[in-house]
C-alpha positions in Angstrom: 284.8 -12.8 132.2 283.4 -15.0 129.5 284.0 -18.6 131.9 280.9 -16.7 134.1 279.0 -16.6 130.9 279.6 -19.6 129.7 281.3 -18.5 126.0 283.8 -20.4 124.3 284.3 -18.1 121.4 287.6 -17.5 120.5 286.7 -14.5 118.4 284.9 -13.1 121.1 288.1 -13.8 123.6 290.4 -11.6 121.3 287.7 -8.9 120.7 287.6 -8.6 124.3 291.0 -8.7 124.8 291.8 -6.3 122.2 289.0 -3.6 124.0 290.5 -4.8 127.1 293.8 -3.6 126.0 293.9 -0.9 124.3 290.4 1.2 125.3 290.6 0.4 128.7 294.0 -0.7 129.3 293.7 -3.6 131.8 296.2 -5.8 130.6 295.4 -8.5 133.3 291.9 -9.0 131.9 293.4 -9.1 128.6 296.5 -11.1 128.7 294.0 -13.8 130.8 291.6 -13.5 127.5 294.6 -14.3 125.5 295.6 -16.7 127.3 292.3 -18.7 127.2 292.2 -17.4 123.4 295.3 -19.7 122.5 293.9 -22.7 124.6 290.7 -22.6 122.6 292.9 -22.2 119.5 296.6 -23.0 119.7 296.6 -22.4 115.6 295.6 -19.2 116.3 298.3 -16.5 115.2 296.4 -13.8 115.7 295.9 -14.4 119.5 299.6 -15.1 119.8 300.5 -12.0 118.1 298.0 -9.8 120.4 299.7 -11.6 123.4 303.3 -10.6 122.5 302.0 -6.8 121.4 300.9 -6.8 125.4 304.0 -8.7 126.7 306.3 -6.0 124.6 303.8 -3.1 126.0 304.9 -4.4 129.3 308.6 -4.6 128.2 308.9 -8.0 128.4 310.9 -8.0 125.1 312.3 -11.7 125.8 308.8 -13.1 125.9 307.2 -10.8 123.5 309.7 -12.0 120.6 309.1 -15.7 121.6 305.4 -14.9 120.5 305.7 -13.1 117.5 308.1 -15.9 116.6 305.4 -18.3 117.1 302.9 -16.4 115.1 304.9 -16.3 112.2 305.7 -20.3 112.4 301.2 -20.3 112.8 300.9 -18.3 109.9 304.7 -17.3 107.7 302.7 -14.5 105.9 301.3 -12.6 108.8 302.9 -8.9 108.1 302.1 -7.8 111.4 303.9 -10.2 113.2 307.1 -9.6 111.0 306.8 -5.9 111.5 306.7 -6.7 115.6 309.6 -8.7 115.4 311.7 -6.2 113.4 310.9 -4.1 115.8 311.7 -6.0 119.0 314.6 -6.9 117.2 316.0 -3.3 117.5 315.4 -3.4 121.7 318.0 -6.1 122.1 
């Protein structure tokens, strides 16, 4: 979507994602703009914890904890990412 356009914007990517997600729930279009979200921004903990909320969505548990692992090594305060983890703790 955004190569067409020629963006780069890694807040864009996720805001797209997110919309892509949840509103209109292709999760192609959005694990793709997550994807290119953590290529932009390898740091970035938030697109690593959106990628493992859609990877759990999709029950990919095994994958989904690997991510939320890595966004807590990005950022060890990120509450959200804890709370995911907890959680896809409990599916094992």
């Amino acid at each position: 979507l955004f190569r067409e356009h020629g963006v780069d914007d890694l807040e864009a990517r996720l805001l797209v994602a997110d919309h892509a997600l949840v509103m209109l729930e292709r999760p192609a279009e959005a694990r793709a703009e997550l994807k290119e979200a953590r290529r932009l921004d390898p740091a970035s903990a938030s697109a690593c914890l959106n990628l493992a909320v859609l990877e759990a969505q999709e029950g990919r548990f095994d994958a989904a904890r690997a991510l939320a692992s890595e966004a807590l090594r990005l950022q060890p305060d990120y509450a959200q990412a804890r709370g995911l983890l907890a959680t896809l703790e409990r599916t094992r």
